[in-house]
C-alpha angles and dihedrals in degrees: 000000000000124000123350129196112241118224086221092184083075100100092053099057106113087229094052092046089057094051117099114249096243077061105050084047085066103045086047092057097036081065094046097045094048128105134250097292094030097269108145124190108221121255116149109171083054093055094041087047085059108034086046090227147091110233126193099262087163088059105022095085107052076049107055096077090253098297090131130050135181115242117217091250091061096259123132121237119207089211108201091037102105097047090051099044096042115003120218107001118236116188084210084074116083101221093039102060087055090059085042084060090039091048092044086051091063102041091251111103107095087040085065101035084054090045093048091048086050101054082036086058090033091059092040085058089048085060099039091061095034078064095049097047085055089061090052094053111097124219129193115260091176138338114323098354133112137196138156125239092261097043093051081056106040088057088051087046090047110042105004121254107273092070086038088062094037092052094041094051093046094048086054086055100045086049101047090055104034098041089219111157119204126197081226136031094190092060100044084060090056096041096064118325100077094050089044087051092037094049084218139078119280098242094054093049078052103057092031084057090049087052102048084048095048085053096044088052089048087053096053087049093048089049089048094043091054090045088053094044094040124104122223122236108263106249102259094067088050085052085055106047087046090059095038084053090052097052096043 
C-alpha cells in the first residue's frame, strides 16, 4: 500500500469528535486497510482483532458524514480518498494510470474523474470570485475619496489622467470642506467634476480621449512598419561612425 497522506483536520469535523473512540479506531484503520483508491474489503473480526476494540458497524456508516458507502458488491468505498491522496487523476502519470485500472475494476473510474473535475471547476470558481471581489475592494486615491482599481482606470481610459487627478483632487477638496457624502465617488466624478475640471462636456472629453489614443496607436504602427521596411546600414558605415565617435 506504501505512504499515505493524513487529513489531519480530522479530528477536528463536528461529526469525527462525536464519534466514540472504538469507532474512530475503525474509521482509522479502515484508511489505512484499504486499497489503492479506498476500496476495503470487510472484515470486521480482523479489525476489531487489531484496533483491540468492538465498534458500532451497524451504526458507523450512517455516522461517518457520508465518507463511506456501501458498493453494491459489498465493498466499502472511502468517498473523498482519491481526491485527497492524488488529486485529479491524469492517465499521462504513471502511478496514476495503475489506481484508473484499479478504479475501473471496481466500477468506480468515471465517478472519480467526474468528482476530481468538479472540485478542479469548484477551486477555479473560488478564484474567480476571489478576483471579482479585488476589484470591489476601494482604495483611497486621495482624501475622502474612494475608488476601486477598475474605476480609477476606466477614468484614465476614458478621459486621460491628467482630468482623472484633477477630478479626483478637486473632488477631495469639494468633500473635506462641504462634508457632502456620495454613495459613489465614481459617479460623482462623472456626474459633474470631470466636466467642471475639463471645461467641456463629458461626452466630447470622451471622444476627444478615444481619438488621441487611436493616433497615438497609428503612430506606433507607422513607427513598426518603418523599422520592418528599413534597411540596416551595411557594416562598414557602422565601422565608420564607431571610429569617427571615438575621435571626436
Amino acid at each position: 500500500m506504501g505512504k499515505r497522506f493524513t487529513d489531519t483536520d480530522i479530528w477536528n469535523k463536528i461529526w469525527f469528535m462525536k464519534l466514540p473512540i472504538e469507532d474512530k479506531c475503525a474509521i482509522m484503520y479502515i484508511k489505512d486497510a484499504c486499497d489503492n483508491v479506498g476500496v476495503w474489503s470487510p472484515n470486521t473480526e480482523l479489525a476489531e482483532y487489531i484496533i483491540k476494540a468492538k465498534p458500532n458497524w451497524d451504526t458507523l456508516l450512517g455516522s461517518c458524514n457520508g465518507n463511506i458507502e456501501v458498493l453494491d458488491n459489498g465493498k466499502w468505498f472511502l468517498t473523498d480518498f482519491c481526491d485527497f491522496q492524488y488529486g485529479e487523476l491524469n492517465e499521462n502519470c504513471k502511478p496514476h494510470k495503475s489506481y484508473m485500472r484499479l478504479l475501473e475494476k471496481h466500477g468506480l473510474l468515471e465517478r472519480v474523474l467526474l468528482s476530481s473535475r468538479k472540485g478542479m471547476y469548484t477551486l477555479q470558481e473560488k478564484e474567480k470570485e476571489k478576483e471579482k471581489d479585488k476589484e470591489k475592494e476601494k482604495r483611497e486615491y486621495a482624501p475622502a475619496v474612494t475608488l476601486t482599481e477598475r474605476e480609477y482606470k476606466q477614468l484614465v481610459e476614458d478621459y486621460g489622467e491628467e482630468v482623472a487627478v484633477l477630478a479626483i483632487d478637486k473632488l477631495s477638496v469639494y468633500k473635506m470642506s462641504s462634508g457632502k457624502k456620495y454613495k459613489s465617488d465614481y459617479h460623482a466624478l462623472l456626474n459633474w467634476v470631470v466636466e467642471k475640471v475639463g471645461g467641456k462636456d463629458r461626452d466630447m472629453l470622451k471622444a476627444e480621449q478615444k481619438m488621441k489614443r487611436e493616433q497615438a496607436a497609428e503612430r506606433k504602427k507607422r513607427v513598426e512598419e518603418i523599422k520592418e521596411t528599413r534597411t540596416p546600414p551595411p557594416p562598414e558605415f557602422t565601422e565608420l561612425v564607431n571610429k569617427i565617435g571615438k575621435v571626436e
